[in-house]
N, C-alpha and C positions, 0 to 999 in steps of 0.2 A: 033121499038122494041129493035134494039143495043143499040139506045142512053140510053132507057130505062135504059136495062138491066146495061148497066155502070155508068147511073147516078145509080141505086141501089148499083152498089158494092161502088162504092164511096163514096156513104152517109153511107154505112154500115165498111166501113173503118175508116171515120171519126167518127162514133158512138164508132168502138173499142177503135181508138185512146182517144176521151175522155172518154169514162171509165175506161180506162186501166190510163189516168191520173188522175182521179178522184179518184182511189183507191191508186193509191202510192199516194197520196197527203194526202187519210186519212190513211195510214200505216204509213207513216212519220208521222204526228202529233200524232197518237198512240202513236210509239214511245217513241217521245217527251215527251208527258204526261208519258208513264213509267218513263221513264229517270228525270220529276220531282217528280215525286213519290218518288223514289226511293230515290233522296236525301235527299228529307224531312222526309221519313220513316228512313235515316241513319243519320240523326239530335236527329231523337228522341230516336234510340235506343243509342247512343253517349252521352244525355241526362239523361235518364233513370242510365246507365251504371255509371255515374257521380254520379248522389242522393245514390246510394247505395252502393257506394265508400267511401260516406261522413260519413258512421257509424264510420270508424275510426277518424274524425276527430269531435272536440265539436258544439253540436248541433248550427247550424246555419239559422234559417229559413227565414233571408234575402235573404240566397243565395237560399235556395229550393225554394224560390216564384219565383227568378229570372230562374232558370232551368224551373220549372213548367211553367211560362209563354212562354219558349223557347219550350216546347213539345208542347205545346196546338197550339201554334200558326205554328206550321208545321203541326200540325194532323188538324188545319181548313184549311192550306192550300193546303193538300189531299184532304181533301171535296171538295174542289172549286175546283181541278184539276179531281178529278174523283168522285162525288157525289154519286155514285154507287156503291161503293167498299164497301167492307161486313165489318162490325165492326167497322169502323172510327167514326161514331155516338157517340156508348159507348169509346172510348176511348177522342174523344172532354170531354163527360163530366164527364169521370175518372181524367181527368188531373186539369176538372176549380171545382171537388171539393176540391184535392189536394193544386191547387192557392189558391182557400177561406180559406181553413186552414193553410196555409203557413203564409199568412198573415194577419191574425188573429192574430196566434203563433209572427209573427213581432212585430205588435204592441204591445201585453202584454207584450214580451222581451224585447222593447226596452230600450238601454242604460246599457243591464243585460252581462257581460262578465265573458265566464265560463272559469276554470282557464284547461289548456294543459299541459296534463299529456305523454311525449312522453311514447309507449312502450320499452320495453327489448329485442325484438323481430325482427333481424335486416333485415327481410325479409319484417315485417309489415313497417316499418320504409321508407322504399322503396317503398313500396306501397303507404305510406301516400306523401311521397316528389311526386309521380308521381300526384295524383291525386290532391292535390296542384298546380303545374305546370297546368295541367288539367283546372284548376277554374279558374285560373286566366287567362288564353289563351281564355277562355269562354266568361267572362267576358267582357273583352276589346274588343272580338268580339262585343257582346251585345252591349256593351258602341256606340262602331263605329258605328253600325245601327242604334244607337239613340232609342236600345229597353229597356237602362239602364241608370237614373238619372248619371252625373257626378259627386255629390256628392257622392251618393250613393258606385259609384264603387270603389272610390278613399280611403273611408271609408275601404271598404272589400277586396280591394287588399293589402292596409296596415297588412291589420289583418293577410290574408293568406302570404305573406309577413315576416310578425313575426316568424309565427308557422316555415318558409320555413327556416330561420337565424336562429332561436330557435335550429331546428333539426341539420343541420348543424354545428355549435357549439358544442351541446353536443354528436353528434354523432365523430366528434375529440377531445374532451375533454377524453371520453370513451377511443378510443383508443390512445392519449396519457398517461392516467393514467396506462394503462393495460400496455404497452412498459417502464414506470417508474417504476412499481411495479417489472417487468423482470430485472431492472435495464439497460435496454436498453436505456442510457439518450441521444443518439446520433436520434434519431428514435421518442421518446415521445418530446424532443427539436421541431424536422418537425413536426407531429401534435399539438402541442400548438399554431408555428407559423403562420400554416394554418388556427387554430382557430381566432387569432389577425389578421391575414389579412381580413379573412371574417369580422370581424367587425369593421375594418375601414373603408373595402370597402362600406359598409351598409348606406345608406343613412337614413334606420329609426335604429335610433340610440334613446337611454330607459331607464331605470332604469336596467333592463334584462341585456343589451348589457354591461352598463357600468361595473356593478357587475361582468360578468362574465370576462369583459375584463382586471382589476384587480385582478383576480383568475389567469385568465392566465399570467400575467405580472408576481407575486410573482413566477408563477410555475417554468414561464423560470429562475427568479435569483437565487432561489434552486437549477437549474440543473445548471446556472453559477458558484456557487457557490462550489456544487459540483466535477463539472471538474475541478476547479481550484485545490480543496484538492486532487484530483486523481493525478493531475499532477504533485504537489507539493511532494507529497510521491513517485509520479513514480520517482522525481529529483532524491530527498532523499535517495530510495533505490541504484538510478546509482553511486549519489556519494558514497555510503558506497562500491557498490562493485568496484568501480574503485579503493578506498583506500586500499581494502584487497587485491584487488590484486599488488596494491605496497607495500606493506608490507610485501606481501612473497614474489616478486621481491631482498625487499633490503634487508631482515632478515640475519641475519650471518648465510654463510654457516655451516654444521656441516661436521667435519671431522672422515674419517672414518679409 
């Protein structure tokens, strides 16, 4: 009856032990599965938060097919990590109608390039450079996974690229003019310079870049030009008053 009874606590110790490791081993991979969820769920709302970003920037539905396919394909791969989770269903195929018209809209557009108008607005202005920045980090993500043609990307990084030099530029253009018109030419001078730097630095170089970089070139010789007549008069005025005050230096005393 002892041996019994301690084979029973035994086997019934060994039953704890593997259930007790049966269930951390499914709490862990729970886990786990949260922990891919959650990425894939923070892919998509990163996604999402991008396409609605884009209103400020000219319709592009190369890149909303590319985003679209970047949701869709974390919301399938929620599915396959948790099949069970409430609404993923409707949101798979929220997003492949989304794809279907995206590129749809591609192909009708193709080769169609709408002209970028920056805002006045130098809050939006900042918003568009960030979400720019945004696209392109996206992108070349994509590109690297091999979920984006290398044509394709090299295409739409140029583009965003442009608008990124475009804003750039005339957002120093801006405030060099504004520091010119002050007559501030020491101040509008650094702002044009930074304008010319940025476009030499530029490797897409354009019709854009060149025209503007000739605006800027003229602007700097106006403000060369300028200091030089300032300086010329500042001579001018030292010589005169150096002379009047020799002049009443030597003038004949008057007697009193």
């Amino acid at each position: 009856m002892i041996a019994i009874i301690v084979g029973l606590i035994i086997a019934l110790i060994i039953i704890v032990v593997v259930v007790s490791a049966i269930q951390q081993h499914k709490e862990k991979m729970e886990a786990e599965k949260r922990a891919q969820v959650a990425k894939h769920k923070a892919i998509i709302d990163e996604t999402e938060e991008l396409i609605m970003a884009m209103a400020l920037l000219p319709e592009n539905p190369t890149v909303v097919e590319v985003l679209s396919r970047r949701s869709l394909n974390a919301a399938k791969a929620i599915e396959q990590i948790m099949p069970e989770m409430k609404g993923v269903k409707g949101r798979i195929q929220e997003f492949e109608n989304r794809l279907k018209a995206s590129a749809d809209m591609a192909a009708s557009n193709s080769g169609k390039e709408q002209q970028f108008t920056l805002p006045d607005n130098e809050q939006q202005l900042v918003q568009i450079l960030q979400c720019i920045k945004k696209l392109r980090a996206t992108l070349r993500s994509e590109q690297n996974k091999g979920a984006l043609d290398a044509q394709v990307f090299m295409q739409q990084d140029l583009r965003l690229d442009s608008m990124q030099i475009k804003i750039n530029i005339e957002s120093l253009l801006k405030r060099g003019n504004a520091a010119y018109s002050k007559e501030m030419l020491g101040s509008a001078r650094q702002y044009y310079e930074k304008a010319l730097s940025s476009i030499d630095s530029s490797a897409n170089q354009n019709e854009y870049t060149q025209s503007k970089k000739a605006e800027i070139q003229e602007k700097l010789q106006d403000i060369t030009n300028e200091l030089k007549n300032t300086n010329a008069r500042d001579a001018e005025k030292k010589a005169k008053s150096e002379e009047d005050d020799l002049d009443l230096l030597f003038q004949p005393k008057k007697k009193w």
